[in-house]
N, C-alpha and C positions, 0 to 999 in steps of 0.2 A: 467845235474846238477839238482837237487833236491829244491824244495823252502830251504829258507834259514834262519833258526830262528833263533835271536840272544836271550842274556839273558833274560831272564823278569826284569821288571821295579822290584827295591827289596822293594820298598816304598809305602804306601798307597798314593793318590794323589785326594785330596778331589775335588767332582766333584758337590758342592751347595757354593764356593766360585766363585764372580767376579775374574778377575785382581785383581784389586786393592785393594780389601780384603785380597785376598792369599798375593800380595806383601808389601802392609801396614799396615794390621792387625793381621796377624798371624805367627807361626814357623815352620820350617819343619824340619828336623831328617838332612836334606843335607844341612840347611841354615850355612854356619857358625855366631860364634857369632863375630859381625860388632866390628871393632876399633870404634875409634873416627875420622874416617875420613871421606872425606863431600861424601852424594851420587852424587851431580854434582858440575864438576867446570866449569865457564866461561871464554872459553880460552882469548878473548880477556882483559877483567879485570880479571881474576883468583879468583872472587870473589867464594866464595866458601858456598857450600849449603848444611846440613846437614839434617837427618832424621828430625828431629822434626817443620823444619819450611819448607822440601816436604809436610808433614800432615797436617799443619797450610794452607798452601796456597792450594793445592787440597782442602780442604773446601770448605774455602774461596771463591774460584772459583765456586766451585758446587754451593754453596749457593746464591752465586752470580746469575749464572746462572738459575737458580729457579725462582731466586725474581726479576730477568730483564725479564725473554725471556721466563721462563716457560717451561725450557727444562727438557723433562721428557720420561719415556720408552719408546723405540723403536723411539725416535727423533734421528736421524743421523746430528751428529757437521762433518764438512766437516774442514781437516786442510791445508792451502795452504799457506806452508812456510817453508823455510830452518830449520835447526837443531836453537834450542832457549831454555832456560834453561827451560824454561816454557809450551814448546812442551810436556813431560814427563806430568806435573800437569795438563794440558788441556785434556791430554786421561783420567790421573786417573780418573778429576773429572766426567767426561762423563759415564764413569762408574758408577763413585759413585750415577747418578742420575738415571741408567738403558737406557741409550742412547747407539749409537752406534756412531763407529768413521773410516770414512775414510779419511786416509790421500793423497793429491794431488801433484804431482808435479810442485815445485813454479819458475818452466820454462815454464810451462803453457803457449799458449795462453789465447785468452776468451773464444774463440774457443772449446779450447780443455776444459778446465775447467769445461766450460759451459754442454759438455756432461757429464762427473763426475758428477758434480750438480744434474742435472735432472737423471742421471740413479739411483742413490741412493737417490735421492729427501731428499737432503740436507735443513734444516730448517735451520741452522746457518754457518756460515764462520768464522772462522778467520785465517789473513792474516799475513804475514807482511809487514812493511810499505814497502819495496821495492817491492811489490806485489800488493799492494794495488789499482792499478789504473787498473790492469787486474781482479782483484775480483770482484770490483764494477761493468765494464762492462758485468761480467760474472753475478752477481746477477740479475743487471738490466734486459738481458734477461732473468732471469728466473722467475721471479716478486716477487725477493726475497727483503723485502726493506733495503734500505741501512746502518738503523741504527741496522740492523742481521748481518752487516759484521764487527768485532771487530779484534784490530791489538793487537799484539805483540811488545811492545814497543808503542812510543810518534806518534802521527797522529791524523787528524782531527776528525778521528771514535772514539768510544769508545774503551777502551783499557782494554786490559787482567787487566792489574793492578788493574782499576777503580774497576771492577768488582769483583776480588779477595777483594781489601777493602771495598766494599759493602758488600758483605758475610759476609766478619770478625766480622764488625760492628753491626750487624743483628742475631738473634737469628735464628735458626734452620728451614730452609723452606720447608725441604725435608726428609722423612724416608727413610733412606737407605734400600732397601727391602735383603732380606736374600734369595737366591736360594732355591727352593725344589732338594732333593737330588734326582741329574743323568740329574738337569739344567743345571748346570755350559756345558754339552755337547752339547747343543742345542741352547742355549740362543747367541745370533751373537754378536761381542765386536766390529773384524774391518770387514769393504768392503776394503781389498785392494786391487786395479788393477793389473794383470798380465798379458801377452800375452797371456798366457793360453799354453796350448801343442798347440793347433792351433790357426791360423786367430786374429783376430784383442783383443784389450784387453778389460778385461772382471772385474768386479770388485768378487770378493773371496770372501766368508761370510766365518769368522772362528770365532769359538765358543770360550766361555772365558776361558774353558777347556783344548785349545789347545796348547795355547803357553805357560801356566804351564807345561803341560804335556814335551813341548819341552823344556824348561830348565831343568826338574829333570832329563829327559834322558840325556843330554851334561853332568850336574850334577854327573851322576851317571860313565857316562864312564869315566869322566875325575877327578874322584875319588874327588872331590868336599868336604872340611871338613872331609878327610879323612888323615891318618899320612903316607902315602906309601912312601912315599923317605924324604930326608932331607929336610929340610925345602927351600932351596934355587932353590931347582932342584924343585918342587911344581906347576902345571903349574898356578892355581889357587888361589890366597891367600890375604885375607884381608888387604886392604893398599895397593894393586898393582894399576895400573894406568893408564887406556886403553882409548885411541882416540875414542872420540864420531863424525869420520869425515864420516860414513855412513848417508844416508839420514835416517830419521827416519821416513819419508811417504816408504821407499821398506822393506819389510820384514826382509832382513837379517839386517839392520839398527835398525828395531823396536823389532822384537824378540832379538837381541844378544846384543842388547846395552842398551836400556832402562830398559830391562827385565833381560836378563841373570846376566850382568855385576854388578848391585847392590845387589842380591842374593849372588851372589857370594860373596860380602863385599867388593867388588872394587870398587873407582872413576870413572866417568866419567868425560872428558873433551868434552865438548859441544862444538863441531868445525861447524859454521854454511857453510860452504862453499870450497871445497876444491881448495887449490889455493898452487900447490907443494912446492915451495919456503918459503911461513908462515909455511906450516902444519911441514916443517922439523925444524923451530922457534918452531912451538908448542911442537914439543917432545920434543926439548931440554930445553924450559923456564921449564915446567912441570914434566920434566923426565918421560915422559910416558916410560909403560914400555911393554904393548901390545896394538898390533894394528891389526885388520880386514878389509884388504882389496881386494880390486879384483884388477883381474892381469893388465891392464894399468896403477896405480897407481903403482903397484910392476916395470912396466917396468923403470918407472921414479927412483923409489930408486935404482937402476942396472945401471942408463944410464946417468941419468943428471949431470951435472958437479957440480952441488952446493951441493951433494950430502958431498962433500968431505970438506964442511965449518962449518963443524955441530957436536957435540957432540950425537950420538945415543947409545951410549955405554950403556944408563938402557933398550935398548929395550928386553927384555927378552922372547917375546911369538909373532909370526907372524901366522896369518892363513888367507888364499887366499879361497876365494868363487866367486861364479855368474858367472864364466866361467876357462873352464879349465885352468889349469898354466901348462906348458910345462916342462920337467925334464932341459933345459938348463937355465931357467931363475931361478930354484930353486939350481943353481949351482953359478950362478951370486951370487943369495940373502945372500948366507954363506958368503960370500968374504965382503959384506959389514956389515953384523950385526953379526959376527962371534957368539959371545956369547946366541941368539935364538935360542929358539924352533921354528922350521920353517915347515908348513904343510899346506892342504887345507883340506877343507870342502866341504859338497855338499849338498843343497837343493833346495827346490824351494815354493812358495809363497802356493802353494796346502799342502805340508805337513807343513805348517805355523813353522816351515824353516828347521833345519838339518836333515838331514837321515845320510850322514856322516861324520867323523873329524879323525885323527890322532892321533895313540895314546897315553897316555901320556909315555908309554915304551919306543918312538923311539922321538930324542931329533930332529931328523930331518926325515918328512915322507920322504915315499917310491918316489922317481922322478916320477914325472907325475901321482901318485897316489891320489886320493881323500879320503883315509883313510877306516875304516872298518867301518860296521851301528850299531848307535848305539841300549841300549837297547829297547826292547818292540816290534822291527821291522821285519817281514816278508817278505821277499824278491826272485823276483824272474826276468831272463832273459826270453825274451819271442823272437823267430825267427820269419820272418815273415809272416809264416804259422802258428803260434800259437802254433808252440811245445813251450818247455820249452828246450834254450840253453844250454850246457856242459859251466865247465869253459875254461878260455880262450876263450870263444865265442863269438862275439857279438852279441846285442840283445837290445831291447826295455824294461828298465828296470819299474817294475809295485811292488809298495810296499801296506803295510798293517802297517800303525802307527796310534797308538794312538792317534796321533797332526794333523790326518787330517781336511782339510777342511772340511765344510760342503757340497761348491760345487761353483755354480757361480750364483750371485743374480739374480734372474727373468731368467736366462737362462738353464732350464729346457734342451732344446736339448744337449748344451755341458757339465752339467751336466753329460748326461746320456752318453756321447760319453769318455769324461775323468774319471769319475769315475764309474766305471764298478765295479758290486757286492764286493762292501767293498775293490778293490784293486784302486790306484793309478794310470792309463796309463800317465807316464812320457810323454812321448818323445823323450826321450833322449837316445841316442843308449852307453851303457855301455859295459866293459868286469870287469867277476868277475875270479880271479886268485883262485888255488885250496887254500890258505893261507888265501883267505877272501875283499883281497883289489880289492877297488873297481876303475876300471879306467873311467872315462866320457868319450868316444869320442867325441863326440860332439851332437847338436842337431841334428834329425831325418832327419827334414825339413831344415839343411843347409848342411847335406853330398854330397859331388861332387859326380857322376858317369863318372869317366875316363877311358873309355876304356872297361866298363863294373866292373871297380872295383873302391871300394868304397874309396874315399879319405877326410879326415877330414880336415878341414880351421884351426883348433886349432893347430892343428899336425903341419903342413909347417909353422904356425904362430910361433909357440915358434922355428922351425931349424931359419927362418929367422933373428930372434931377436938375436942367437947370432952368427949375422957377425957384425965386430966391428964398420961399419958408418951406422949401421940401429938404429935408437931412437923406433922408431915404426912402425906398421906393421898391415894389414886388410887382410885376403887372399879371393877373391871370383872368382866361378865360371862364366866364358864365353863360351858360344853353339859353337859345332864345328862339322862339318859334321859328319867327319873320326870318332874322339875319342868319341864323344856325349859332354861331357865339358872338361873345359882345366882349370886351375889353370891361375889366375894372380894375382901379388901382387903390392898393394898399399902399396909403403916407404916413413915413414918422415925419414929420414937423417940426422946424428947427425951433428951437428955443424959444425963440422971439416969436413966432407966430405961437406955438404952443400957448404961451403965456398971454397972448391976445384971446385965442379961444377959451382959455379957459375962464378969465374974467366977463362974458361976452358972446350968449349963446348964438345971437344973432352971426358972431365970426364964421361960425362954424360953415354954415352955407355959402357965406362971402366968402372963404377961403379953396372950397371945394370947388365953387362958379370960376375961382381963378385959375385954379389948375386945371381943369377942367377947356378951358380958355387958349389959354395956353399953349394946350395937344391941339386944341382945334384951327389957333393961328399957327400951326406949324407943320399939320401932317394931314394928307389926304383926309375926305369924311368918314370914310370905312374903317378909319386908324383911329377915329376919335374913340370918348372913355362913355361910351356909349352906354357903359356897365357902371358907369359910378365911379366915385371916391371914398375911402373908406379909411379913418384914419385911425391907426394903431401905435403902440407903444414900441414895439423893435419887428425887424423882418426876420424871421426863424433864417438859420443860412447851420450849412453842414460846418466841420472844421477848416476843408480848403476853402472855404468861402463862398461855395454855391451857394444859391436861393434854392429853398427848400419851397421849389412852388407847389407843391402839391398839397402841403399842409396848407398853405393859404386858398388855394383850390375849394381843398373840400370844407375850408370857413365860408369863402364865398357861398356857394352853393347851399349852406346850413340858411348864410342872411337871406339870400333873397328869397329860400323856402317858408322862411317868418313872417317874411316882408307879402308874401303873396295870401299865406293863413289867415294873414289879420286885415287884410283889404276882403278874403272871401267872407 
């Protein structure tokens, strides 16, 4: 197979604007022209927030922040807090003052915090108050003083508010500087942390350049301000009404939601915290009408019984990212929101975020498909001698976009190991079909070797999910003499089967024979669960949603080290 060039970008895409300039000062050919409807709401009060007092308050804030703290270019504001209407206004204004902005995860310990802090040597904090006692011990070792850590909402610190009404009140304390043209590609906006293709995680320098780049491209594929179908069939369209329940510290949360979504001329509903039972309240109080999420949250709209108490009928547009969705669970998902557009996406925190999506052609992607790339993008499979794979091949896919990263801050070695002469090394072991679509197998670094052939955790993950007492599901490998690994799965057990094992120890094995079954009526013998079943209370999973396999990894490997003590 040939590298792989898609359309070119059809639009100029000004590269001496901020952020916040491109998104609050200016137009673009792809922008539509905005209703009157607010750029965020508060799902909890629904209060609702409109262009003109986002501008008002990013000032506000900037100015604030000026005329308190003295934040100014290349100061790095650190944010350590769930999604808050006021998360959006604290990047702008960082921006607006030429600082940079990494966002943290407010599951944090101090611990971990504490490293974030000092790798990007954070001058300022803000938290929010249900974080706030982990910040401070984080600031304090870093001898950061404690009147720099400011909250979101009411607390003993000083508060975002304060601060915005300080600005307000205050004449101008800051010239906003204006990029030299071909800045905007160079100049760092966030440090986000990733796992990276390998090893431990790493904070991501991406320029201000990048994630415009990456909404005109989503923009341009998904014909964006454009009149291609009727207006209902549209995937896009001014007044729509999309869940803000992505974190907005991980990339796909912060590019597609704060960014894409108001571009576009859509609402956002600022969901601080996902909790399945409200967030299915939140669609229905709001009518949201699209939502972005990753697949254990899809398992729950498929699986959970409260599913079936709820009005979802405006839900109009579904897209799955941050790990693969399986063609069975995207068989489930029609059954419940019948009237979606239902597909996945694929990116990763290096190309500061999409490479693929779904197109707006197909009202339902391709099963187990992550959609074609969009434009601007250079693509190629790589074997692992370095040729260049055929399609239907797999391979290590390595792209070439506009929206990449810069690299990884101060780390010059893995720099130079994942970004190789202007292309991308994913990681990620892909097949591209001769029609364009693009399949994720899984990552590099969790593919089984069974038997000498390669078996994917995603793959047996989505066969398992649909047997009918499975809720959830983690597949990892366990060492084996004979085969080299073996397949075992971690089940949480829906309800009803739960509630049979538990009256009924004999269930236990009868249920495990069936899953078990199952995989083996449905996928090669080298794919079977060769390693067991092993049923557990919840799957550990990160914030974006990943599966956290490695902790179940090294449970496995703990049971069958038991399992083999007490047979010697």
């Amino acid at each position: 197979m040939p590298e792989i060039f898609t359309e070119p970008l059809d639009c100029v895409i000004p590269d001496d604007l901020t952020l916040t300039q491109f998104f609050l000062d200016s137009h673009h050919p792809r922008r539509p022209v905005r209703t009157d409807a607010p750029w965020l709401i508060e799902d909890e009060t629904g209060r609702r927030i409109g262009y003109e007092e986002i501008r008002a308050r990013t000032f506000g804030f900037a100015n604030g922040l000026a005329l308190r703290y003295g934040i100014k270019e290349e100061d790095v504001v650190l944010i350590f807090s769930p999604n808050h209407v006021d998360y959006p206004p604290a990047i702008w204004a960082t921006h607006r003052l030429g600082g940079i902005v990494s966002g943290a995860n407010p599951t944090y310990t101090a611990e971990e915090l504490l490293h974030q802090i000092q790798a990007v040597k954070a001058t300022l904090i803000i938290a929010h108050p249900s974080s706030l006692h982990t910040a401070l011990d984080a600031a304090r070792a870093a001898h950061i003083p404690s009147d720099r850590v400011i909250t979101f909402g009411e607390s003993t610190q000083p508060t975002v508010e304060s601060i915005i009404q300080l600005g307000l009140s205050n004449e101008a304390a800051f010239v906003e500087r204006r990029l030299k043209k071909g800045e905007g590609k160079t100049k760092v906006a966030f440090l986000n942390f990733s796992s990276g293709t390998t090893g431990k995680p790493k904070a991501v320098a991406i320029a201000h350049y990048a994630p415009i780049v990456n909404v005109i491209q989503i923009a341009q594929y998904t014909k964006v301000n454009e009149n291609y179908a009727p207006w209902e069939e549209q995937r896009f369209r001014p007044s729509d009404i999309a869940a803000g329940v992505l974190p907005f510290f991980h990339i796909y949360g912060l590019v597609f939601s704060v960014y894409a979504v108001p571009f576009f001329g859509m609402s956002l509903v600022v969901i601080p915290k996902f909790s399945f039972t409200d967030f299915l309240k939140s669609i229905e109080r709001h009518h949201i009408t699209h939502l972005t999420l990753v697949p254990p949250q899809i398992v729950l709209l498929c699986k959970h019984p409260a599913v079936n108490n709820y009005d979802l009928s405006a839900i109009r547009f579904l897209i799955s990212g941050a790990a693969p969705l399986s063609a069975e669970l995207v068989n489930q998902l029609m059954k419940v929101i019948p009237n979606a557009q239902i597909g996945q996406g694929y990116g990763l925190t290096e190309s500061s975020t999409s490479l693929t999506m779904f197109s707006v052609d197909e009202k339902i992607g391709i099963p187990g498909g992550a959609g074609r790339f969009l434009p601007g993008i250079v693509a190629r499979v790589v074997r692992p001698d370095g040729s260049l794979a055929g399609f239907d091949e797999p391979g290590e896919l390595r792209v070439k976009t506009p929206s990449l990263a810069l690299g990884y801050w101060n780390d010059e070695k893995a720099t130079k190991e994942t970004f190789v002469e202007g292309w991308l090394c994913t990681g990620d072991e892909i097949i591209i079909r001769e029609d364009k679509e693009v399949f994720v197998v899984d990552r590099l670094k969790e593919i089984m070797k069974v038997k000498g052939f390669q078996v994917a955790p995603a793959e047996l993950e989505g066969c398992i999910l649909d047997h009918g007492d499975v809720a959830d599901t983690c597949v990892v490998p366990i060492p084996d003499d004979y085969s080299g690994e073996l397949p075992l799965a971690f089940v949480v057990l829906r309800a009803s089967a739960a509630n049979r094992v538990s009256k009924d120890s004999r269930e236990v094995d009868k249920v495990k024979a069936s899953i078990m079954k199952h995989v083996a009526d449905n996928k090669v013998a080298y794919k079977h669960l060769a390693g067991g079943v092993e049923f557990i209370d919840v799957i550990p999973k990160n914030p974006s949603g990943k599966l956290l396999r490695r902790v179940l990894r090294d449970r496995a490997r703990q049971l069958k080290a038991r399992e083999l003590k007490a047979k010697l």
